[in-house]
Every structure is written in C-alpha cells, then in structure tokens.
C-alpha positions as CSV (number, residue, x, y, z in Angstrom):
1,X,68.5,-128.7,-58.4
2,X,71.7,-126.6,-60.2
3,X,69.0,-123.6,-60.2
4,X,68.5,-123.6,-56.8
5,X,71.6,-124.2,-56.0
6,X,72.9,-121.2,-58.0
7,X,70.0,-119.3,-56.9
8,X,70.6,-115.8,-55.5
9,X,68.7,-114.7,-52.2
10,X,66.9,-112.0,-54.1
11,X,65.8,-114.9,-56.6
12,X,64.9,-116.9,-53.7
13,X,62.5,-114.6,-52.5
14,X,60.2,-114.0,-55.8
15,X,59.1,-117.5,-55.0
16,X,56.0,-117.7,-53.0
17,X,56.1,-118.8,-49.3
18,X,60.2,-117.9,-48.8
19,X,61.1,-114.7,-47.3
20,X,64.6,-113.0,-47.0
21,X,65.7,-115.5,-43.9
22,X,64.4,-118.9,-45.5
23,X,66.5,-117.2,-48.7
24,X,69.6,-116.8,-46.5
25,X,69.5,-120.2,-45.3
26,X,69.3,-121.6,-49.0
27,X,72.1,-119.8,-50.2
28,X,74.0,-120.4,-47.0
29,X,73.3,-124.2,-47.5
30,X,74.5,-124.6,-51.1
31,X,76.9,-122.4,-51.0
32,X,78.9,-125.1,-48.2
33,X,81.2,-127.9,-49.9
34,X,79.5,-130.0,-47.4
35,X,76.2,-129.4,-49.6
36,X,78.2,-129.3,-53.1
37,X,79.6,-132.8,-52.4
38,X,76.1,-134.4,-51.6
39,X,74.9,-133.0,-54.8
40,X,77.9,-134.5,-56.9
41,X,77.5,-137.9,-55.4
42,X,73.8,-137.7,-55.7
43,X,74.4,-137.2,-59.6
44,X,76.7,-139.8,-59.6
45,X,74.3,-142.2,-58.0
46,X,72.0,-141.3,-61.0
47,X,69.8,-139.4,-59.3
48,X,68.1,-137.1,-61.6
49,X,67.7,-133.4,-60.7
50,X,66.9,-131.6,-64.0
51,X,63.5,-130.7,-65.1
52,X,62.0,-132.9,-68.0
53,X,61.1,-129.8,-69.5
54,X,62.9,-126.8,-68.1
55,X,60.7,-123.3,-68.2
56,X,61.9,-120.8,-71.1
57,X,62.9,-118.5,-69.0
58,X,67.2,-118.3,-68.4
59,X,68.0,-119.7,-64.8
60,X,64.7,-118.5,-63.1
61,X,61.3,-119.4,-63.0
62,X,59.0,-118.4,-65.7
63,X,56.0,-117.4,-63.5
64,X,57.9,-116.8,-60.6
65,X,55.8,-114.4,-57.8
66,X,52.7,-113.6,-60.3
67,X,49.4,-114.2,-58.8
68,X,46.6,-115.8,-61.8
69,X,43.1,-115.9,-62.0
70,X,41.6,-118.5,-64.5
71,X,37.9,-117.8,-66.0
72,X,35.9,-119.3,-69.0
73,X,36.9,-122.4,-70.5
74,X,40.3,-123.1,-72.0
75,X,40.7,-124.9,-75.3
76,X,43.9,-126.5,-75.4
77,X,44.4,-127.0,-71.8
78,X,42.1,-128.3,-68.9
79,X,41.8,-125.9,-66.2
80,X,43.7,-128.3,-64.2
81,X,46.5,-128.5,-66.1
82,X,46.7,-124.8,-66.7
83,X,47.2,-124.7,-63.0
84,X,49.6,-127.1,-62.8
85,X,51.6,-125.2,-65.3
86,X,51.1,-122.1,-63.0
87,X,52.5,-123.4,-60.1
88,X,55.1,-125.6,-61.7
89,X,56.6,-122.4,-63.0
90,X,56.9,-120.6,-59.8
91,X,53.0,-119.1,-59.5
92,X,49.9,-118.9,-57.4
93,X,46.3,-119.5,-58.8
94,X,43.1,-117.5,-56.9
95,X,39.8,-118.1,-57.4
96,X,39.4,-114.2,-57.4
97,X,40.2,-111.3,-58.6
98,X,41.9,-108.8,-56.9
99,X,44.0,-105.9,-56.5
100,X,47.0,-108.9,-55.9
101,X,46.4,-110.9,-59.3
102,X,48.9,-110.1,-62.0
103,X,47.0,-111.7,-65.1
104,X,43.6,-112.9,-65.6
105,X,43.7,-116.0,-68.3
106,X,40.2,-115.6,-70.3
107,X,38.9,-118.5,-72.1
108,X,35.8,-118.9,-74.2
109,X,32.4,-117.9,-72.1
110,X,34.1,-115.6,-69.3
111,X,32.1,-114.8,-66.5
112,X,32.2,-112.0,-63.8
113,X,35.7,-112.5,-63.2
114,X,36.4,-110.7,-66.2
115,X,34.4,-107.4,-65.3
116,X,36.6,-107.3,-62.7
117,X,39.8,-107.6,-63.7
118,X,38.7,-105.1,-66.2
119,X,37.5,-102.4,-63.4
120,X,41.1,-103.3,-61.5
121,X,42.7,-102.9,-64.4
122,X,44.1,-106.1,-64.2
123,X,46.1,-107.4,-67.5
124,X,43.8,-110.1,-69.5
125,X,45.6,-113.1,-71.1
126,X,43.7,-115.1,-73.9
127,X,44.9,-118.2,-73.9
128,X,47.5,-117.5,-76.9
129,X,49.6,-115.0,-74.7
130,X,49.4,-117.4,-71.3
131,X,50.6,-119.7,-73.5
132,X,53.7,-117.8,-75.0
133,X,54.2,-116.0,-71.3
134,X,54.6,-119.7,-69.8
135,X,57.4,-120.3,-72.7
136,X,54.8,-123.1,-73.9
C-alpha cells in the first residue's frame, strides 16, 4: 500500500489496465491528508498492507508492463505458479507469441512457440534467467 501510495503517475501507468487519467486520480487520491489519515488508522487497526514477500526490484514492480509467453514444461515451478508470479509482479501472460511479448520462458520439450519467438526475435528465458529476472 506505501508503494502505491508513493507511486508516481508515470509508474502508475507501466501497470497494465491504468492509463494516464486512472494514474492522475491515484496520485491525486494519496496525495490528500484525507487519504494519508485512513492509511495511518488502518495501520494502527493492524491492518496489514505490506507484501509477505516484496519483489526485488526498489519501489516498483519487478515485471511491471512486460508481456510473457510460457512454453515446454518448467521444473521448479508449475506453470500455474509461474503465472501467478507473473502477474503478482506487475505482468501479463499470452498464450501466444507475438510482436507484443517481451520474453518467452522455455522449459524442457518447447514446442512451436519457440520457433516463433525466435523468427520475432523475441528474447528467450530458460527458466534460470525468469527466475533471477523475477528477483526469485
């Protein structure tokens, strides 16, 4: 809650789904004492509004904006978990790829998936460097 809070506009609007005048209104909102003194009392009620486990990235979200494909099978992560992580961290997950996806995540037996990411030129993850670029 403190990182949206402190969020910027232009930080606001690397997250899927908000655009500049959703971004203004969030910023608007928190930056109001009104807002700032339902947020203390909230904390002091014990209500929690930290992550468990916050993303490695400082004061942003790790995957913020990127686009991921998923293909072959992961080994230390389900593929529904691996999406969770995605989105959890600020990105979208398409069961294609296209000239929009940012990284392709390849796991053991890819399929077609990774022909085309390779004739888009898209970058491929193993499951190593999705797992370092998620701050795991």
């Amino acid at each position: 809650m403190e990182a949206l809070a402190a969020a910027t506009e232009e930080q606001l609007t690397q997250i899927p789904e908000i655009g500049p005048k959703i971004a203004a209104s969030i910023v608007q909102y928190f930056s109001s004492e009104q807002a700032r003194s339902l947020l203390q009392k909230l904390g002091m009620a014990g209500v929690r509004m930290r992550q468990e486990k916050a993303p490695a990235t400082a004061g942003g979200l790790t995957l913020a904006g990127k686009q991921f494909v998923l293909t072959g099978t992961l080994s230390s992560l389900t593929r529904d978990e691996a999406e969770g992580l995605i989105k959890q961290w600020g990105g979208r997950v398409a069961s294609s790829v296209s000239k929009k996806t940012n990284y392709l995540v390849v796991g053991q037996d890819p399929g077609s998936k990774y022909d085309k990411a390779v004739s888009l030129s898209v970058p491929i993850l193993d499951e190593d460097a999705f797992r370092r670029l998620a701050g795991l």
